[in-house]
PDB file with one MODEL, atoms N, CA, C and O in Angstrom:
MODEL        1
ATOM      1  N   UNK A   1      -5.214 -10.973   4.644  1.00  0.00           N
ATOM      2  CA  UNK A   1      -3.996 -11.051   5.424  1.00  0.00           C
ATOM      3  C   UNK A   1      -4.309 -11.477   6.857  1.00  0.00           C
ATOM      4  O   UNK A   1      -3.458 -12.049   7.538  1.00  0.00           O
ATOM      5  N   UNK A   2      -5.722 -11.154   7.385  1.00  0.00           N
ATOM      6  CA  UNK A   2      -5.696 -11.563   8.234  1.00  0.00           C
ATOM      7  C   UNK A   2      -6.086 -12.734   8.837  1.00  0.00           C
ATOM      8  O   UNK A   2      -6.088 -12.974  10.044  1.00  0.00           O
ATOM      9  N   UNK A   3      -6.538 -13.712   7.599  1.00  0.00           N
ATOM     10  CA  UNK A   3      -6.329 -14.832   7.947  1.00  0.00           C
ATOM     11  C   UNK A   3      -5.326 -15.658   7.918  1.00  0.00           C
ATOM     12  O   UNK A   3      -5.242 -16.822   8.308  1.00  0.00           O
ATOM     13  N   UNK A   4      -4.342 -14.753   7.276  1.00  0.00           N
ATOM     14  CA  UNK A   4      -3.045 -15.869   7.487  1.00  0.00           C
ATOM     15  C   UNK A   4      -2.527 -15.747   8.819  1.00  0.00           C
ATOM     16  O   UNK A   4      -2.180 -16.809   9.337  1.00  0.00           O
ATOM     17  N   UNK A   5      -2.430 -14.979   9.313  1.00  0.00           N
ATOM     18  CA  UNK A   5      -1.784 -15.335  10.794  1.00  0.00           C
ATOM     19  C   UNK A   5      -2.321 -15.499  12.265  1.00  0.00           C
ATOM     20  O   UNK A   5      -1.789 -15.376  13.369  1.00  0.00           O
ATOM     21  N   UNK A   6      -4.111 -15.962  11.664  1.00  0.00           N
ATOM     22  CA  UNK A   6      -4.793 -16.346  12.695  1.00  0.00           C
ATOM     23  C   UNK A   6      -5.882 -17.939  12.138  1.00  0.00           C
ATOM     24  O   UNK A   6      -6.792 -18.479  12.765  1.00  0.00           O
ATOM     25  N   UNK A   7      -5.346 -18.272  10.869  1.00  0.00           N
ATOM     26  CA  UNK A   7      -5.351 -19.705  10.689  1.00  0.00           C
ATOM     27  C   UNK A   7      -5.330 -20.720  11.903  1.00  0.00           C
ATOM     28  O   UNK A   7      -4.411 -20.457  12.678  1.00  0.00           O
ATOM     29  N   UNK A   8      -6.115 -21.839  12.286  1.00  0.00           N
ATOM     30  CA  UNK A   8      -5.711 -22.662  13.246  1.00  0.00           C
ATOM     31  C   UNK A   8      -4.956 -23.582  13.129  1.00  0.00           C
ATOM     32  O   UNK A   8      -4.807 -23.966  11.969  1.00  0.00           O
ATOM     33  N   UNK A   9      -4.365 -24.139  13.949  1.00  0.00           N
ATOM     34  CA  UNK A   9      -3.372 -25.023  14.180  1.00  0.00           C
ATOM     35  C   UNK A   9      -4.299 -26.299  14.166  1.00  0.00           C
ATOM     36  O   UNK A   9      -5.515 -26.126  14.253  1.00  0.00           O
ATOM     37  N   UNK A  10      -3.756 -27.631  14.054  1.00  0.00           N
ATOM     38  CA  UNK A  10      -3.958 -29.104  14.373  1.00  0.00           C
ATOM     39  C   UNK A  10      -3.623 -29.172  15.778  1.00  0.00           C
ATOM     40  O   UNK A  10      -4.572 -29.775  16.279  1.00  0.00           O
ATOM     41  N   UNK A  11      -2.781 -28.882  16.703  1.00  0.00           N
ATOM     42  CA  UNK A  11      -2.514 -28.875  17.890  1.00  0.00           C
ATOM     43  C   UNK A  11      -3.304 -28.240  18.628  1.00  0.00           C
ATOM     44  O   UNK A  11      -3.380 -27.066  18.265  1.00  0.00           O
ATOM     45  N   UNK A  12      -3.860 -28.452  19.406  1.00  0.00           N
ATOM     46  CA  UNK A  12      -5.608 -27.990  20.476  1.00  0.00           C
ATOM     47  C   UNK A  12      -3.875 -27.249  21.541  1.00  0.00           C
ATOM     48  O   UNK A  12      -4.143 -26.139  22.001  1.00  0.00           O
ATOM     49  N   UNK A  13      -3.100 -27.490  21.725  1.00  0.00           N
ATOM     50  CA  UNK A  13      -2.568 -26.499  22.563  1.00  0.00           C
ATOM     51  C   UNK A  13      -2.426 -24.878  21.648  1.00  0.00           C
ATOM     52  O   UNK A  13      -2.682 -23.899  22.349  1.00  0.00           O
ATOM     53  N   UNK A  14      -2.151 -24.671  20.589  1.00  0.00           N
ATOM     54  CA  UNK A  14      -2.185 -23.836  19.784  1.00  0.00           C
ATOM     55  C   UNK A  14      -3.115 -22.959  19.848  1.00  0.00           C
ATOM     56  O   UNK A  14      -2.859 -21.769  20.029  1.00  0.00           O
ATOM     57  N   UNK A  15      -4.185 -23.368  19.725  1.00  0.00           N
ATOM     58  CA  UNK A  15      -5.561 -22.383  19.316  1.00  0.00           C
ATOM     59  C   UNK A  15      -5.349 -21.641  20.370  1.00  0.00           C
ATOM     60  O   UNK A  15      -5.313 -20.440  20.100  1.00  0.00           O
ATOM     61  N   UNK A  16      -5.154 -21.974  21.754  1.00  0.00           N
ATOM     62  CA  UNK A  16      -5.072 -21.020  22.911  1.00  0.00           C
ATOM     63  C   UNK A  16      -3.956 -19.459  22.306  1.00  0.00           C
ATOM     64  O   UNK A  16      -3.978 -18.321  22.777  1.00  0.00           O
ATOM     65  N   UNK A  17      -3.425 -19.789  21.596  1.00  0.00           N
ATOM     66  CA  UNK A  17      -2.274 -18.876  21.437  1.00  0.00           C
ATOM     67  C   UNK A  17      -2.821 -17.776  19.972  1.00  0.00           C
ATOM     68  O   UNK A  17      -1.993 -17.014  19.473  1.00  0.00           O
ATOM     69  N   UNK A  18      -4.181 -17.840  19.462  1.00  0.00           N
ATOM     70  CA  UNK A  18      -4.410 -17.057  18.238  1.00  0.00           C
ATOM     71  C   UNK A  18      -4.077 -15.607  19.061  1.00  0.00           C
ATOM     72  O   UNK A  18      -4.033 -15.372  20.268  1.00  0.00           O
ATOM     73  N   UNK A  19      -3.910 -14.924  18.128  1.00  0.00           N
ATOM     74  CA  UNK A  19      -3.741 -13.667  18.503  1.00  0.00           C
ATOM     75  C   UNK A  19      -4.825 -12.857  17.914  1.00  0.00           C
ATOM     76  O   UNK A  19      -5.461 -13.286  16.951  1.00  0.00           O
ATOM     77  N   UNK A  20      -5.146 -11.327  18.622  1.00  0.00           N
ATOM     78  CA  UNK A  20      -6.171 -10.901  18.849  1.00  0.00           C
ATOM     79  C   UNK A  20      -6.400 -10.282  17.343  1.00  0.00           C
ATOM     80  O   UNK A  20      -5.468 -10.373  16.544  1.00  0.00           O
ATOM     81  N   UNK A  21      -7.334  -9.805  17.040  1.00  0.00           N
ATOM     82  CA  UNK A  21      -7.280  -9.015  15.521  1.00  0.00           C
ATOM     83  C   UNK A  21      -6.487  -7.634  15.835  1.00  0.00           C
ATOM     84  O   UNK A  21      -5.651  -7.210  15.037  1.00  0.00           O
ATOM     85  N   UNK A  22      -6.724  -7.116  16.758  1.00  0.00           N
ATOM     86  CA  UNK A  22      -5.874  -5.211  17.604  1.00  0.00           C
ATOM     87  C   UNK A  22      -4.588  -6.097  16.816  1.00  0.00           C
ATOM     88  O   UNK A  22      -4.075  -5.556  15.836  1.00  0.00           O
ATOM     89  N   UNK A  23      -4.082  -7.449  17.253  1.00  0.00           N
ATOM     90  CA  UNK A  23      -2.502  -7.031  17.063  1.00  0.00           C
ATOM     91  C   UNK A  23      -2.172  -7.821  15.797  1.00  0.00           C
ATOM     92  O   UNK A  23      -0.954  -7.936  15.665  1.00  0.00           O
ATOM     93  N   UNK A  24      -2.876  -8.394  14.837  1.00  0.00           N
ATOM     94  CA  UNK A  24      -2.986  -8.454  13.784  1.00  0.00           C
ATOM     95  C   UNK A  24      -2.582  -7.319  12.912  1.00  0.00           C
ATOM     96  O   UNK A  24      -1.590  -7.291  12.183  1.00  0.00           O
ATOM     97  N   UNK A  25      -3.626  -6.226  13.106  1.00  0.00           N
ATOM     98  CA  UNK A  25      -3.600  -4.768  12.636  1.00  0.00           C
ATOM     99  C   UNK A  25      -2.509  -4.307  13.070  1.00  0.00           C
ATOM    100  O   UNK A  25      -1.799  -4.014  12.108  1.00  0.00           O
ATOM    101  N   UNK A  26      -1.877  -4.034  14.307  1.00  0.00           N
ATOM    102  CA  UNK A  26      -0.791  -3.555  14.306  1.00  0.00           C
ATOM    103  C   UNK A  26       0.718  -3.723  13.404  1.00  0.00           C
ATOM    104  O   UNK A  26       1.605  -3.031  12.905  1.00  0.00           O
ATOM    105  N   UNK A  27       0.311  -5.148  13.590  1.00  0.00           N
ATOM    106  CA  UNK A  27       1.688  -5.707  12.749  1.00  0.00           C
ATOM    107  C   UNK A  27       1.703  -5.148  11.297  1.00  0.00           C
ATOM    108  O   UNK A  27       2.546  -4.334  10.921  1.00  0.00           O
ATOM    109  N   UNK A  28       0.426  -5.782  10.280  1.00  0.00           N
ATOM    110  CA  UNK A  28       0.402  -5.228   9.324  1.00  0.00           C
ATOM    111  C   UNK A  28       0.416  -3.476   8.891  1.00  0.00           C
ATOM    112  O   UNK A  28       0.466  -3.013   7.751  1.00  0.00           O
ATOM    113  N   UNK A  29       0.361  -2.811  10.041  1.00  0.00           N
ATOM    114  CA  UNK A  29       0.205  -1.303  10.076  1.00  0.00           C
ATOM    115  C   UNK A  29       1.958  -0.960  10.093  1.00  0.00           C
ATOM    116  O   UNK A  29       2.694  -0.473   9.234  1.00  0.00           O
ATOM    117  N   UNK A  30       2.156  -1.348  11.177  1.00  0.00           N
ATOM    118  CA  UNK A  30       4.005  -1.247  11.436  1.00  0.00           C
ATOM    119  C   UNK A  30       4.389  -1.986   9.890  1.00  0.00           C
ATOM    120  O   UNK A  30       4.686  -1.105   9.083  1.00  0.00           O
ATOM    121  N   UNK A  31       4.448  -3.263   9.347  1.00  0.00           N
ATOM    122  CA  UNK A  31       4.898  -3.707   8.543  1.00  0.00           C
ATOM    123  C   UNK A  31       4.351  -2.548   6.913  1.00  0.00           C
ATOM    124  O   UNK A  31       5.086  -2.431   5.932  1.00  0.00           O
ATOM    125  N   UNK A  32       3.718  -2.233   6.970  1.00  0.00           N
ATOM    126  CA  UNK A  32       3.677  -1.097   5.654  1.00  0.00           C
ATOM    127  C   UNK A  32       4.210   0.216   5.944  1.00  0.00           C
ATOM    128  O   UNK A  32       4.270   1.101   5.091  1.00  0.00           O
ATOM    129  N   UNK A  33       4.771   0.412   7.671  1.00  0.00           N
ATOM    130  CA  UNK A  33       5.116   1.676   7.450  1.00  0.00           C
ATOM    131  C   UNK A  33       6.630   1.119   7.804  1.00  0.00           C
ATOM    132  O   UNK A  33       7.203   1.997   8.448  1.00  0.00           O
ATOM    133  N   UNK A  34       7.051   0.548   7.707  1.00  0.00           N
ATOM    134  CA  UNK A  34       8.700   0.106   7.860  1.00  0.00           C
ATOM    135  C   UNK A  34       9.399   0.156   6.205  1.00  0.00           C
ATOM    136  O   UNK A  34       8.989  -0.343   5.157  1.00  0.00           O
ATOM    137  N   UNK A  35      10.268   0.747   6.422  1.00  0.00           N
ATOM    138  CA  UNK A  35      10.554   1.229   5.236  1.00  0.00           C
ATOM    139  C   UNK A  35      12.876   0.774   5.163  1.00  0.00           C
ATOM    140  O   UNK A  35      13.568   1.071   6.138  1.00  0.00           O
ATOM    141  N   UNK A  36      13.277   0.349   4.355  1.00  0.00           N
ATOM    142  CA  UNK A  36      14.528  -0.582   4.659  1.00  0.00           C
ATOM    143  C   UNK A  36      15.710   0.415   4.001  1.00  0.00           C
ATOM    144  O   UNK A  36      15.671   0.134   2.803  1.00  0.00           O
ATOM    145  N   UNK A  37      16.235   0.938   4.100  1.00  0.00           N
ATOM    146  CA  UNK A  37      17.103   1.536   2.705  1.00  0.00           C
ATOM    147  C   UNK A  37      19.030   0.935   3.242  1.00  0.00           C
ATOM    148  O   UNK A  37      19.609   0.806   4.320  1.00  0.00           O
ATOM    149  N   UNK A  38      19.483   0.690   1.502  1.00  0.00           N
ATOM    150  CA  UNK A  38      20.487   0.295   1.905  1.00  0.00           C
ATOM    151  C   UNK A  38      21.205   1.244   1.362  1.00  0.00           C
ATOM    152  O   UNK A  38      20.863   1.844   0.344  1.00  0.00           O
ATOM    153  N   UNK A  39      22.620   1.527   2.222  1.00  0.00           N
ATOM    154  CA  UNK A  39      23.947   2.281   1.115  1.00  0.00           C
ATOM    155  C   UNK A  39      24.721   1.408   1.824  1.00  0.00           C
ATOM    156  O   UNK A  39      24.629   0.868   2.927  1.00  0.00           O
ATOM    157  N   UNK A  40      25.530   1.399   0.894  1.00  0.00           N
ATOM    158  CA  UNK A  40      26.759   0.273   0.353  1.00  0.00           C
ATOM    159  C   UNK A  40      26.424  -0.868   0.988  1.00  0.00           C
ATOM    160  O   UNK A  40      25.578  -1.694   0.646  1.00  0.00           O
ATOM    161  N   UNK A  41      27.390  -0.874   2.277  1.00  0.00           N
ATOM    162  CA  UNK A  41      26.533  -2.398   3.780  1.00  0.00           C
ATOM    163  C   UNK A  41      25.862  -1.982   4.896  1.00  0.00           C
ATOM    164  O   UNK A  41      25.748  -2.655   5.919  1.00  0.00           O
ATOM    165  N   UNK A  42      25.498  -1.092   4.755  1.00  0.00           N
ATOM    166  CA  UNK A  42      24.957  -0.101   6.036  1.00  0.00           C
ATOM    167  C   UNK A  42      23.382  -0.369   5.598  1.00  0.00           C
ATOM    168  O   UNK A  42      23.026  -0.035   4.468  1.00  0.00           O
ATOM    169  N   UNK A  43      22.288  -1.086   6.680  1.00  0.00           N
ATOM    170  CA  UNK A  43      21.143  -0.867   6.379  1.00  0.00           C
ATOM    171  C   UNK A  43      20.333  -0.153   7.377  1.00  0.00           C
ATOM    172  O   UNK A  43      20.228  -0.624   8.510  1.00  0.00           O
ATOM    173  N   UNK A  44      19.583   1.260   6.955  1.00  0.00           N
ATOM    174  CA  UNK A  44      18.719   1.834   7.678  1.00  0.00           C
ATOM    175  C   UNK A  44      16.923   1.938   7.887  1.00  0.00           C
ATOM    176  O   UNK A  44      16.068   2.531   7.230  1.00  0.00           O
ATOM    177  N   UNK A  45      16.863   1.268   8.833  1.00  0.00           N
ATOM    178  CA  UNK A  45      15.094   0.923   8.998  1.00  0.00           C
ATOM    179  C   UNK A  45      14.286   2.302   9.557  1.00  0.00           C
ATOM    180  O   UNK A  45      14.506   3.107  10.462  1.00  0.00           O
ATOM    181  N   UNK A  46      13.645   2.203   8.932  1.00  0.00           N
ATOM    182  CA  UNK A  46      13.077   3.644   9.070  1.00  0.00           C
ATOM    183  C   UNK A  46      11.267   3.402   8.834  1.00  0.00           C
ATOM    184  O   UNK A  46      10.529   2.862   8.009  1.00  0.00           O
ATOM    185  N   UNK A  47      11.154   4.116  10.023  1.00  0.00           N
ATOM    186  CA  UNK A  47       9.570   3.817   9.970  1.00  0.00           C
ATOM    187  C   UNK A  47       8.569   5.083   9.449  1.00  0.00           C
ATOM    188  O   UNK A  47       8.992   5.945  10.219  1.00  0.00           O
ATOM    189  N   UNK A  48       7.657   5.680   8.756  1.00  0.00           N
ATOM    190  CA  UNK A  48       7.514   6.021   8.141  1.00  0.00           C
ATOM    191  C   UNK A  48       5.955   6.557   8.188  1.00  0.00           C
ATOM    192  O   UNK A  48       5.143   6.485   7.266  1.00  0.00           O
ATOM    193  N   UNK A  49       5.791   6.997   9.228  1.00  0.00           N
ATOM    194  CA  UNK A  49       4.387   7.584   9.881  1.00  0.00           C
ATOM    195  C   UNK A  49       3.435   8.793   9.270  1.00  0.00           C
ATOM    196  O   UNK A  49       2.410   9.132   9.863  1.00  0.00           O
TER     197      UNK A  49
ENDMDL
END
């Protein structure tokens, strides 16, 4: 996973912009603890520590 969102770009302005591995991990850390639930049209995000 964490090469997908620190893959390089073709654009040499890009590479300046990889992001660090710390916030790599974060994302994927927040993104497994985010948790979605729906009733009826009401959706509640709930994070899940």
């Amino acid at each position: 996973m964490n090469e997908l969102y620190s893959e390089s770009s073709p654009d040499k302005k890009a590479t300046m912009y990889n992001p660090k591995d710390e916030t790599i991990s974060f994302l994927i850390a927040y993104s497994k603890a985010l948790s979605i639930t729906s009733y009826k049209s009401i959706h509640f995000e709930t994070i899940m520590n």
